[in-house]
N, C-alpha and C positions, 0 to 999 in steps of 0.2 A: 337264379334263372330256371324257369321250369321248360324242358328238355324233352322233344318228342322225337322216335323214333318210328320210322313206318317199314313192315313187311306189306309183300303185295300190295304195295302201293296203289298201283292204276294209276289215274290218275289226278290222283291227291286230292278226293274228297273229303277225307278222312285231315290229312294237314291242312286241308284251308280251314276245316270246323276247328282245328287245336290252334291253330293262327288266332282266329277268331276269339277262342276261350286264353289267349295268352301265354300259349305255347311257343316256343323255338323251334322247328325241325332242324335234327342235328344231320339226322341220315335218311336214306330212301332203300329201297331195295323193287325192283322192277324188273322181270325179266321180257315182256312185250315192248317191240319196237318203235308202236306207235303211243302210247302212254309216258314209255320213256323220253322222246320229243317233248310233249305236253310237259311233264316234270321238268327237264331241262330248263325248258322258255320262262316257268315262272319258280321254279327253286336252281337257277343254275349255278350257285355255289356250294349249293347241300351234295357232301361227296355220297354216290349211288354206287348198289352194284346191281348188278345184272340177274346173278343168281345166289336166291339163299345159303347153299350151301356153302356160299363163300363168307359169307358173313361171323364172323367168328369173334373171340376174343379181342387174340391178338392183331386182327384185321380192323376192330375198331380204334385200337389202342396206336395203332398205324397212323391212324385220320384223326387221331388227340381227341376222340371221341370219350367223355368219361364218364360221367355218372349219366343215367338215362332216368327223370322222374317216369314219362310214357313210353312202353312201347306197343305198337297198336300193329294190327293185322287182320290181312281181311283175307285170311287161307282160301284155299281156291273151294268154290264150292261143288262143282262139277262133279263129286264124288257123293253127295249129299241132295243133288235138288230131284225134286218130283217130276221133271221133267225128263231126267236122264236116268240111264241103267242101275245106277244108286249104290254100287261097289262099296260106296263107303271103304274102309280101311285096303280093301281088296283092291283099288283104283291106283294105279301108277301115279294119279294128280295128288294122291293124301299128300300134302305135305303137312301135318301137325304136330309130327315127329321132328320136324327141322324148328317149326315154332317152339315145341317145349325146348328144344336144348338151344337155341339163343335166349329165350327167358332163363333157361340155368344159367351162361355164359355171361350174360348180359346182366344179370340181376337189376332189373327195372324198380321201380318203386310201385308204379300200378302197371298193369297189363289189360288191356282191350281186345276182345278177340272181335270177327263179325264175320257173321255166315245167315246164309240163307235159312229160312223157317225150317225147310226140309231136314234139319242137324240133329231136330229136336227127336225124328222118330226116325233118325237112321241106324241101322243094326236094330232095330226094336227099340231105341234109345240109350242103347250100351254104348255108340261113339259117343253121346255126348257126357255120359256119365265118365267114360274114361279121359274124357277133356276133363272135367274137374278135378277127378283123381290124380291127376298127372298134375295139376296146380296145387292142391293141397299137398304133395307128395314135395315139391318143388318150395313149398316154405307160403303158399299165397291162400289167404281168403278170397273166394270166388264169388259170387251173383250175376244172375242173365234176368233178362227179359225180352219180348219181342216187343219191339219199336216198328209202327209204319210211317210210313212218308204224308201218310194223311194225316197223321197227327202235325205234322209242321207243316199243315197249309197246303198240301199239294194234292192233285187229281188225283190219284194212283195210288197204290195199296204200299207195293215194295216193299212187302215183312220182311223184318231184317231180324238176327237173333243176334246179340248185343253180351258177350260175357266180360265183365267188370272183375277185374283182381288185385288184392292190393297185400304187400308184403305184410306179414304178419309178424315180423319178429319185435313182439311186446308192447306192437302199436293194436290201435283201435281195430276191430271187426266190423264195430258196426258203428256207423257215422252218422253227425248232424249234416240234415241236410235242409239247404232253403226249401221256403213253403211254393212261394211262387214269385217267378220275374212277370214284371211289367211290358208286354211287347206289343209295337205297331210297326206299320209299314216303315216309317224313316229311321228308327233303331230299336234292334230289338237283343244289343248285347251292352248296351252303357250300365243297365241296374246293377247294383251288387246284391250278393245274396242277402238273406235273412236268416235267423235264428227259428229253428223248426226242433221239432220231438224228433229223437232218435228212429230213424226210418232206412231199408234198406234203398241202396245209393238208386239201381234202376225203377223201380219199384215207384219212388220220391218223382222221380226226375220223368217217369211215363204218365203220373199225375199232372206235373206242372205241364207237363205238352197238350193236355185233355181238356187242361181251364178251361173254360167260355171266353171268347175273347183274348187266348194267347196263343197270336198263331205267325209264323215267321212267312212274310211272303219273298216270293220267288219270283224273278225278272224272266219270259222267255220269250228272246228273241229269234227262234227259229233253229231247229236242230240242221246241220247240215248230212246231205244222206252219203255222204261216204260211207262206205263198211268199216271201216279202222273205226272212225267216229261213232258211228252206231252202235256198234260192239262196247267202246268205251265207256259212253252215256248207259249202256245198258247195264254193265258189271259194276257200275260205280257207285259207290257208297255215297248219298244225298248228305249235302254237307249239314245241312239245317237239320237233318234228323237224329244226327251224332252228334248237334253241338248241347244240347243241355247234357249230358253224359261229361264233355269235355268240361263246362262249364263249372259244373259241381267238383270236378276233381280236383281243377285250380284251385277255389273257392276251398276244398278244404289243407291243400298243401302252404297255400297264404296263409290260413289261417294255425296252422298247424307252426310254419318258420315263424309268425308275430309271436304267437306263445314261446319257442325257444329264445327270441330277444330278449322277451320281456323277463323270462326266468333268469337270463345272462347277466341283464341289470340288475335284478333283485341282489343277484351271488355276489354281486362286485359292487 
C-alpha cells in the first residue's frame, strides 16, 4: 500500500491529489481551526494533530502509523512570499527545522516539500539552498521546479515551488519517467504510465502539463465569501496541479515493488 502523510495540511489539497494518484493518507497534521473542520468531514478516520511539534516518532508509532512511502508539506510560506516582510529564517513562522527532523524521524521513502515562488530568492537564495543541504545531509536526492495552475487548466498563475526527494540509500537518483498521459474532461487519471528516457522526476512531469491538449479541467461552483473559506481556497495547494508529481511517484514505487516480485519468483 503506498502511504501518505501530510504536514500543513490545510485543507487537503495536496491528499485529494495523492488519493487521486493512489495514495492512502495515513496522518494529517493542521494546526488552523477552520481547515481542520474541512479535514475532519472528509478524512475523519485519518488520526491528525494540531501542532507539528507534536509529531514525532514515538507519536506516530502510538497511531500504529509505520512505514510512510509519502510525506508531503506545504511549510508556511509567510516567511518567503513577496508580499510580506520576507524574514525568511528570521520569521517566528519558519517551520522547516520541524519539517527536516520529522523527515529524520519519520524516514519517508519520498518527501514533497511546496512553497510559494518567493523560496526561490529568499536570503538571496541561501534558504532554498539550505533546504537541499539539509535533504541531502538527511540521506535524500532532491529536485524542484516551479509548477503553475495554468498549466492544469486553470485562470490563475498560483506559482508554486514543488521540491521532490527520494531516499537514496542504493536506490535509483535519477528515474524513468512517463512521456505523457492521455487527459480530457471526463477522466483525466485512468492512463497508465509509459516507458520514457531517463529524465528528471519535475522536469518530466512540467512537460507532460505543457502538452497541447492535456489539460485537467476544474468544476466551479462558486466560492463562498466567508473569510475562514477565503483564506483556505487561497493558501491551498490546487489539487490538479500536484497531481502529475503524485502520479509519477506511484507509477514509479509500482513499478519498482513488480520488479522485487518478479526477482522473488526467479530466486524461488
Amino acid at each position: 500500500m503506498l502511504t501518505h502523510f501530510s504536514l500543513f495540511t490545510g485543507i487537503g489539497g495536496i491528499d485529494l491529489a495523492a488519493e487521486w494518484a493512489g495514495f492512502t493518507t495515513v496522518g494529517q497534521c493542521e494546526f488552523a481551526d477552520y481547515p481542520t473542520q474541512v479535514l475532519q468531514k472528509h478524512w475523519p478516520d485519518v488520526p491528525r494533530w494540531r501542532d507539528v511539534h507534536d509529531v514525532t516518532r514515538r507519536a506516530l508509532s502510538e497511531k500504529s502509523i509505520g512505514e510512510i512511502t509519502l510525506l508531503s508539506g506545504g511549510f508556511p510560506c509567510q516567511p518567503h512570499s513577496v508580499s510580506g516582510k520576507r524574514l525568511a529564517s528570521r520569521d517566528e513562522r519558519d517551520l522547516w527545522d520541524e519539517f527536516a527532523r520529522i523527515i529524520r524521524e519519520a524516514r519517508p521513502t519520498w518527501v514533497l516539500g511546496e512553497n510559494v515562488r518567493g523560496l526561490l530568492s529568499s536570503e538571496d537564495g541561501r534558504f532554498h539552498g539550505r533546504i537541499l543541504r539539509d535533504l541531502a545531509g538527511l540521506g535524500y536526492d532532491a529536485s524542484w521546479g516551479v509548477f503553475s495552475a495554468f498549466h492544469a487548466g486553470a485562470v490563475h498563475r498560483r506559482e508554486r515551488v514543488f521540491i521532490v526527494a527520494h531516499a537514496n540509500g542504493g536506490r535509483r537518483a535519477r528515474m524513468d519517467i512517463y512521456a505523457k498521459e492521455q487527459c480530457n474532461k471526463d477522466s483525466f487519471i485512468s492512463s497508465e504510465p509509459t516507458e520514457a528516457a531517463p529524465h528528471d522526476l519535475l522536469s518530466t512531469a512540467l512537460r507532460v502539463l505543457g502538452e497541447p491538449g492535456c489539460r485537467i479541467y476544474r468544476n466551479d461552483d462558486g466560492l463562498p465569501e466567508a473569510l475562514d473559506r477565503l483564506k483556505s481556497h487561497g493558501n491551498a495547494v490546487m489539487p490538479q496541479q500536484v497531481y502529475y508529481i503524485l502520479a509519477a511517484i506511484a507509477a514509479l514505487e509500482r513499478r519498482s515493488y513488480a520488479k522485487q516480485i518478479a526477482a522473488h519468483h526467479q530466486a524461488i
